[in-house]
C-alpha positions in Angstrom: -22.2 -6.3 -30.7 -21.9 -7.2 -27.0 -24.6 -5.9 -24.5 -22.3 -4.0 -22.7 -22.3 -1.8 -26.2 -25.7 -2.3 -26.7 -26.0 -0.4 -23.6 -23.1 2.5 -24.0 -25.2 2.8 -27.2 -28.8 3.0 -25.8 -27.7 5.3 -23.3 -25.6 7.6 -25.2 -29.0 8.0 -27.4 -31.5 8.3 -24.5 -29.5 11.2 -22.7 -28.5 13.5 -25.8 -32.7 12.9 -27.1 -33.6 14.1 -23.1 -31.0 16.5 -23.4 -32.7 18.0 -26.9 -35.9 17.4 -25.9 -35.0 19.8 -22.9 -33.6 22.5 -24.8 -36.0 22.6 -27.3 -39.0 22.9 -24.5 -37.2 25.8 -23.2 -36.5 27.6 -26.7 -40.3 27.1 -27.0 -39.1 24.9 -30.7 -40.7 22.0 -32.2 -39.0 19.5 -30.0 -39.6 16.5 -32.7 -36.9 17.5 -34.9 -34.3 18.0 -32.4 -34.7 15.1 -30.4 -34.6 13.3 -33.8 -31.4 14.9 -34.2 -30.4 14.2 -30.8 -30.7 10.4 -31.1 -29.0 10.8 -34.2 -25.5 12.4 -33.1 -26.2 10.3 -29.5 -25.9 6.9 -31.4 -22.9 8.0 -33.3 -21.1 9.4 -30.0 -22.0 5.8 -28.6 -21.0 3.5 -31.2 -17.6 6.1 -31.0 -17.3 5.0 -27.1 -18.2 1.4 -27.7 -15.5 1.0 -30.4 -13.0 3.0 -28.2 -13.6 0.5 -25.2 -13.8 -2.1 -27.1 -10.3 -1.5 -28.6 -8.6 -0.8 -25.6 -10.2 -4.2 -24.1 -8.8 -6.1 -26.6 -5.4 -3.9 -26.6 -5.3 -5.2 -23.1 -6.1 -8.4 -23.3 -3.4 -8.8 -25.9 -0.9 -7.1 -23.8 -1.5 -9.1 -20.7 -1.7 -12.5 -23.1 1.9 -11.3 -24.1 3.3 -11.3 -20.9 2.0 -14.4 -19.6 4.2 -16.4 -21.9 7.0 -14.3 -21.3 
């Protein structure tokens, strides 16, 4: 895994946890479950993203190789 998904990744997690943490403070909740959830369903949506980009890099890259030997 490159950095640059390292850090889709890391991010992805750290906003949705903030983001449940947040909710759960104002629903007066246990906020350790839900940011525990958050981080969760953040690292899947940022490995999803990562994956994404990093298929459409590569679909590029193999496009634009394509044409240089054309």
């Amino acid at each position: 895994m490159a950095v640059k998904e390292k850090t889709i990744v890391v991010t992805a997690t750290f906003v949705t946890s903030l983001l449940s943490y947040l909710y759960a403070k104002e629903a007066n909740k246990d906020s350790v479950a839900y940011v525990m959830v958050g981080g969760f369903i953040g690292s899947l949506l940022g490995e999803g993203i990562a994956e994404a980009i990093n298929k459409n890099n590569t679909k590029n890259q193999n496009n634009n190789n394509g044409n240089r030997n054309t």
